[in-house]
C-alpha positions in Angstrom: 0.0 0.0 0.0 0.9 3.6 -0.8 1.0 6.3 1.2 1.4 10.3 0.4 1.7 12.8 3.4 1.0 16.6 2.7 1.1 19.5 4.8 0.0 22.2 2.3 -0.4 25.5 2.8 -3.1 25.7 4.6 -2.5 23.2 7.1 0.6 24.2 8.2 -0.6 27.9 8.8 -3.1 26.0 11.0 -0.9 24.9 12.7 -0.2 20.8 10.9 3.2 19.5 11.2 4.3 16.6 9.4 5.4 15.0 12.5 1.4 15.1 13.7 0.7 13.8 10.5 3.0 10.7 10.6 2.1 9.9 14.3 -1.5 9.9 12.8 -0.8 7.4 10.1 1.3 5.3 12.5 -1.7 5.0 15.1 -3.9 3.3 12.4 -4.4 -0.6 11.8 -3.5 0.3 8.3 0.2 1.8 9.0 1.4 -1.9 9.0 0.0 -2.6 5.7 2.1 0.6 4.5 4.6 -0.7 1.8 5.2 2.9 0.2 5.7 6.0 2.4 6.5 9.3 0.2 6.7 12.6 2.4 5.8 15.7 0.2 5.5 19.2 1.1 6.0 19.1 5.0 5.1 22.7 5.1 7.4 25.8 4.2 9.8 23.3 2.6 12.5 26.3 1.7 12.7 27.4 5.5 12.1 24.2 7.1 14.1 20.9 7.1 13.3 17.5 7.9 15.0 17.1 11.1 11.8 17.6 13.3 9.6 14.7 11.6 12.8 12.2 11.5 12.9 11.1 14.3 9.1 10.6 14.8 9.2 8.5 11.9 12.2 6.5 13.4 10.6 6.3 16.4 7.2 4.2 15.2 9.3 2.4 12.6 7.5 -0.9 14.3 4.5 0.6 13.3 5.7 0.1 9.6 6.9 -3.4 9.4 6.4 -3.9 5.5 7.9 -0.7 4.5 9.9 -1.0 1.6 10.1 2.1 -0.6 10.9 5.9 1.1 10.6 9.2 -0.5 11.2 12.0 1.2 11.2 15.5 -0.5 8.2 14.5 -3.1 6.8 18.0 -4.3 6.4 20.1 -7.3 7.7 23.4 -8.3 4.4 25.2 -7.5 5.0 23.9 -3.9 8.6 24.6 -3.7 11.9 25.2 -6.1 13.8 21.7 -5.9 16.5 23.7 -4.9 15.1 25.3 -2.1 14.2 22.3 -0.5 15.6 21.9 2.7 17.2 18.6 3.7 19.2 17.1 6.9 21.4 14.0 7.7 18.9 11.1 6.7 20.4 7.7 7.6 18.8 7.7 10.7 15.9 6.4 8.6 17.8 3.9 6.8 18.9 2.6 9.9 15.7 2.7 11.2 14.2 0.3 8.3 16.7 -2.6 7.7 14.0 -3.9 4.9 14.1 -1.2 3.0 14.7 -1.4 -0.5 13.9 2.1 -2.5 15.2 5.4 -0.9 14.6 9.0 -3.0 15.3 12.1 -1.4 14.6 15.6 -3.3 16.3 18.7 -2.7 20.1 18.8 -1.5 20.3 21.6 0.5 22.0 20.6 3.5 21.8 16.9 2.3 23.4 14.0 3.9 24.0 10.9 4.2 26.2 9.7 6.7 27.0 7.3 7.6 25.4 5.4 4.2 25.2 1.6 5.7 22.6 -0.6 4.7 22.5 -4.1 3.7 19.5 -4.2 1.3 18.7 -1.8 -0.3 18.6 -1.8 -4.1 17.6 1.6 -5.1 19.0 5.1 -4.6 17.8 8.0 -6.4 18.9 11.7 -5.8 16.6 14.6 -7.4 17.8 18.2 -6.9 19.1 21.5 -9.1 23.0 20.6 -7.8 24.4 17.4 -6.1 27.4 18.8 -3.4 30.7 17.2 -4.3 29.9 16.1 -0.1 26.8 13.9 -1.0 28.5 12.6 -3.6 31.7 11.2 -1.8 29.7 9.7 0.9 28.1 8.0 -1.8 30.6 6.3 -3.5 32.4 5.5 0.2 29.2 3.9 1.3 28.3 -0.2 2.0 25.4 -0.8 -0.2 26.4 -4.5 -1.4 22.4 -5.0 -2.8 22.8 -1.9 -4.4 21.1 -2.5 -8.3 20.4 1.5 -9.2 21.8 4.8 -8.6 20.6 7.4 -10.5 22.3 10.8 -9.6 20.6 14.3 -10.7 23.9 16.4 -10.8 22.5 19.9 -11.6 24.7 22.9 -12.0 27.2 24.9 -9.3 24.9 27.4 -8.8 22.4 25.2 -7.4 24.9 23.3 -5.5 27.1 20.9 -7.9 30.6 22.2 -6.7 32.6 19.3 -8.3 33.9 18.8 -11.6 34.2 15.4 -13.5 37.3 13.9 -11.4 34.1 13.4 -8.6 32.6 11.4 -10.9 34.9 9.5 -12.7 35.2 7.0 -9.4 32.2 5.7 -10.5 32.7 5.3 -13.5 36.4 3.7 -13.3 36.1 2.3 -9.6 32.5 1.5 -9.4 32.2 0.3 -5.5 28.5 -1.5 -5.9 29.1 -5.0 -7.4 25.3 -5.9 -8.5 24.7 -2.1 -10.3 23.0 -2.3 -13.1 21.4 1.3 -13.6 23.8 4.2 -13.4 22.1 7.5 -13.6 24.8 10.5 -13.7 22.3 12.8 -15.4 21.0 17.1 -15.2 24.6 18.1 -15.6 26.0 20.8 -17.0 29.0 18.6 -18.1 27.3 16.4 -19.8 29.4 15.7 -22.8 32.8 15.5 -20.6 30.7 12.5 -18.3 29.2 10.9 -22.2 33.4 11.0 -22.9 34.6 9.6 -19.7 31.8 6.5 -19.7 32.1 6.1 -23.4 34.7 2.9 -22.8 34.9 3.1 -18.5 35.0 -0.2 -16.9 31.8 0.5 -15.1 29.9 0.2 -18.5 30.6 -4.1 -18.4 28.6 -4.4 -15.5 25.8 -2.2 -16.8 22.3 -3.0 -18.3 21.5 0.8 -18.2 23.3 4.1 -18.7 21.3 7.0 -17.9 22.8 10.1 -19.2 19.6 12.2 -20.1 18.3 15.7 -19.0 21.9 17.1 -19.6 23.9 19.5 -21.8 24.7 16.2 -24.1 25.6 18.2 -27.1 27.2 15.7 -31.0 30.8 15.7 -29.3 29.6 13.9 -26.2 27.3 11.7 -28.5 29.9 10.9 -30.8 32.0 9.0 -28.1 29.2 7.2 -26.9 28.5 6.1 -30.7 31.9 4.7 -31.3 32.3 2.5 -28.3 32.6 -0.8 -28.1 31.1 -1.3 -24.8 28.1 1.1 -24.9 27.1 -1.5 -27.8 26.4 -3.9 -24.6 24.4 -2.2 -23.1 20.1 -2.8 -22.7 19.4 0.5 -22.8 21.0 3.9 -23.3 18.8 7.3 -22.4 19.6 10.4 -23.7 16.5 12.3 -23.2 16.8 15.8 -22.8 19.8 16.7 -25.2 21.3 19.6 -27.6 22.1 16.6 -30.2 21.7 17.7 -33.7 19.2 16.0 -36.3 22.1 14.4 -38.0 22.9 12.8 -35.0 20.1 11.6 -33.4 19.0 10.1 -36.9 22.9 7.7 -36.6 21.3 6.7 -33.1 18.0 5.7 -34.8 20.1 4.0 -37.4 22.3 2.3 -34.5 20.1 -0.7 -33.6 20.7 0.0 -29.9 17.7 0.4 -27.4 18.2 4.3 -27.3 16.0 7.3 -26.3 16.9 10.3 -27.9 13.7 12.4 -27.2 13.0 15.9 -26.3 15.3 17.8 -28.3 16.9 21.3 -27.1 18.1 24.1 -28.9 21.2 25.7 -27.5 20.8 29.5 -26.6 21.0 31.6 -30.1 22.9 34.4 -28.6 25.7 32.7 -26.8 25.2 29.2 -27.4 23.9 28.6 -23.5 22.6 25.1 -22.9 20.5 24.4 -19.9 20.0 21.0 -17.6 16.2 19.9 -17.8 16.2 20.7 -14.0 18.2 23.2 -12.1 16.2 25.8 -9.6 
């Protein structure tokens, strides 16, 4: 069973926390039928954090026994910028639910994850506007040995990516999660240099899916990944979201690989600007 917890506008100015609203769901019969918690708006979003609700949640974990999937952060624009979200240290929660198998968070400001320990999970997604170089290294440091996807949204340094490509390559030439299958590194701004680097990285053997869409993927980035070897292995390739001429996506088409090249971008006329699909 799913479950979605709001605090919108007007209940929080009523005075709804999301911390009433979890101790509500956890004194119901139904809370241990709950196999899908997502937290959305938990009211004033770009002011508040999570850290008042975590540890309510962690403390009626019992009460949530088949709890498999976590989302925390799960709102649109029109209730907050992605990055204005406010976040905290969240592995209290993963510690708090051993069976837990799916963990997304949205919004990296003031993200964290640390310690990042847990011995089943199998899905870890990050949404936000800019993925701190911070975040990222307690990623590839953590003990995740079930770990199947990782799907990273990158975003651009103004928004909080203050890395470059040597904080990705690691994954891509030291990949630390034996079972990965799905490696999203995706929303960047450096798009083409990433395309370049996992074009013929060892990472790419183990691999059923590359996910490199909603980037700045422009032909020269393409071009790699069209010319190797080892992208030819893969299931599946996304590229959505990309400044790839007609020429080229038409040679994808042509490829006989599982490729998406949808949603096609034109580059800024006046200096040639391209823009991730999601930033602020």
């Amino acid at each position: 069973m799913e479950v979605k917890l709001v605090v919108d506008f007007d209940a929080y100015e009523d005075g709804q926390t999301m911390a009433k609203s979890i101790e509500e769901l956890a004194a119901k019969p139904e809370s241990a039928e709950v196999t899908e918690l997502i937290i959305g708006d938990w009211g004033g979003a770009y002011e508040n954090s999570p850290e008042d609700f975590i540890p309510v949640l962690v403390q009626h974990k019992d009460q949530f026994p088949k709890l498999r999937k976590l989302f925390i952060g799960d709102m649109e624009y029109d209730e907050c910028e992605v990055s204005w979200i406010n976040q905290t240290n969240l592995s209290p929660l993963l510690e708090a639910f051993p069976a837990l198998e799916s963990f997304y968070v949205k919004g990296s400001q003031d993200l964290s994850l640390e310690p990042l320990r847990h011995s089943r999970l199998q899905e870890l997604v990050i949404i936000c506007g800019g993925l701190p170089v911070s975040v990222l290294q307690q990623i590839y440091h953590a003990e995740l040995p079930e770990l199947r996807k990782l799907e990273l949204y990158l975003g651009v340094d103004q928004y909080g990516f203050d890395g470059s490509l040597k904080d990705v390559l690691p994954f891509l030439n030291n990949n630390p999660f034996p079972k990965l299958t799905y490696l999203g590194l995706k929303d960047s701004e450096i798009q083409d240099e990433i395309a370049i680097a996992a074009a013929n990285a060892p990472v790419i053997e183990q691999l059923e899916v590359l996910d490199l869409s909603q980037g700045t993927l422009s032909d020269k980035g393409a071009e790699a990944l069209l010319a190797s070897e080892s992208i030819k292995g893969l299931k599946h390739l996304d590229l959505s979201y990309h400044y790839m001429s007609s020429e080229m996506m038409q040679r994808w088409k042509s490829s006989g690989l599982s490729v998406n090249v949808d949603d096609q971008q034109e580059a800024d006329e006046e200096d040639d600007w391209r823009y991730p699909s999601l930033t602020e």
